[in-house]
C-alpha atoms as one frame of an Amber mdcrd trajectory, in Angstrom:
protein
  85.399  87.847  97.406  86.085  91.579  96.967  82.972  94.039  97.786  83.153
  97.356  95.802  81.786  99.313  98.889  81.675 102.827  99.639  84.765 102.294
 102.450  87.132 100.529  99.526  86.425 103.842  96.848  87.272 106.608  99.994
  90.626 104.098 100.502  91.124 103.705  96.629  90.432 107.646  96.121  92.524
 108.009  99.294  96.011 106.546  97.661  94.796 107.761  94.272  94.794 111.936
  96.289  98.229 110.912  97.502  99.481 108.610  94.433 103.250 110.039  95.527
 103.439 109.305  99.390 103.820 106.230 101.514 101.588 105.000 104.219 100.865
 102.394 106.631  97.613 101.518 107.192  97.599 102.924 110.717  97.276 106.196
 108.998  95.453 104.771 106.431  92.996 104.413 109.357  93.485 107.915 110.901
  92.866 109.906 107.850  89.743 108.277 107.179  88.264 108.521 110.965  84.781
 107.449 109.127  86.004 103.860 108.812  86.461 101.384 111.287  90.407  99.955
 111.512  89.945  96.671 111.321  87.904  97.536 107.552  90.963  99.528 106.822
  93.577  96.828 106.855  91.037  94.074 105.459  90.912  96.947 102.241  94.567
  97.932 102.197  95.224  94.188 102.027  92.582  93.683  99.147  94.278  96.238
  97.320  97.535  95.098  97.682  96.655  91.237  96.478  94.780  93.132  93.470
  97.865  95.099  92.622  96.100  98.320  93.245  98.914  99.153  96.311 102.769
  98.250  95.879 103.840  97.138  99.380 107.295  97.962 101.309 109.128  97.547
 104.219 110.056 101.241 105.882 113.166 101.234 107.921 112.338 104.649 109.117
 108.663 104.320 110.644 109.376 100.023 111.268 106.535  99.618 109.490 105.024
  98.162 106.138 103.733 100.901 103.538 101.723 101.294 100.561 101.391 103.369
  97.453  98.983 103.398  94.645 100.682 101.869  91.469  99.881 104.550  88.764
 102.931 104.520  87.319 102.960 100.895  86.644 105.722 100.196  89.170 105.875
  96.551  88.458 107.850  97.549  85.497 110.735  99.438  86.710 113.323 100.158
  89.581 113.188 102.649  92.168 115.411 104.737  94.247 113.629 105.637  97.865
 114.779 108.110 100.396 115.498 106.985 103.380 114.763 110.097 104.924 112.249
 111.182 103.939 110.237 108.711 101.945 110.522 109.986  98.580 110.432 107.616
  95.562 112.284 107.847  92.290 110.994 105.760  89.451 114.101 104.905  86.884
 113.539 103.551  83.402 116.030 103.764  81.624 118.073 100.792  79.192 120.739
 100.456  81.917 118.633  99.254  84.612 117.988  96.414  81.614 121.500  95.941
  80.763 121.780  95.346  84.594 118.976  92.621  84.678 120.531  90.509  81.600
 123.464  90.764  83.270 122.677  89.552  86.380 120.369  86.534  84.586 123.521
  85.681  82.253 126.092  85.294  84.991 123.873  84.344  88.411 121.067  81.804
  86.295 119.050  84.496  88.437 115.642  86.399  87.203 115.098  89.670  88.919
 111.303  91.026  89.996 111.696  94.306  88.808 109.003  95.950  90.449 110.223
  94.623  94.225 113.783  95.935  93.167 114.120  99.280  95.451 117.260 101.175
  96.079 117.392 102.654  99.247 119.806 105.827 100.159 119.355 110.034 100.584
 118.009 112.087  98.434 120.034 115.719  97.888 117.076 117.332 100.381 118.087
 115.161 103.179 121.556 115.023 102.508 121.714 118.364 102.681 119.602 118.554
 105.941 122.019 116.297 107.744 125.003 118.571 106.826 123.280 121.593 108.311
């Protein structure tokens, strides 16, 4: 049973403030000092298995991260920076042509809102040439 309590809204509000950024819930926990870390990943976890949070695996900090879903992410791919985190949502009728494709010739169905393209974004890229 889920508890709307006053430690899930600052979490909620928390991911809703930063509805473009990535975090684990260690700093989940360290930006809101006010509530204990065990709380924190018991809420991060609600809000994942709610669909509030989209989950992912982050090669660059080894850890799992979360992200509100307010732009329905379930529903489309995404490009994410390896470098630096950033996430690129991509609707668009190819990314569909793609997924008929891949059902007519592999009898395979494809989640669409676990399907994340990793690689650089032009920022980073750039970095690493300087």
């Amino acid at each position: 049973m889920q508890y709307n309590t006053k430690n899930r809204k600052a979490i909620e509000n928390f991911f809703r403030k930063n509805e473009e950024k990535w975090y684990s819930a260690e700093e989940v926990a360290k930006e809101n000092t006010g509530i204990g870390r065990s709380s924190v990943y018991r809420i991060v976890g609600e809000l994942y298995d709610c669909g509030f949070l989209l989950k992912e695996y982050s090669e660059k900090s080894g850890s799992t991260v979360y992200k509100a879903d307010t732009k329905h992410c379930r529903e489309h791919f995404h490009l994410m920076c390896t470098g630096c985190g950033k996430l690129v949502h991509i609707e668009d009728k190819h990314t569909d042509e793609l997924l008929s494709a891949i059902a007519e010739t592999n009898e395979f169905s494809i989640d669409k809102g676990k399907t994340v393209l990793y690689g650089k974004c032009d920022k980073c890229r750039i970095k690493e040439r300087e």
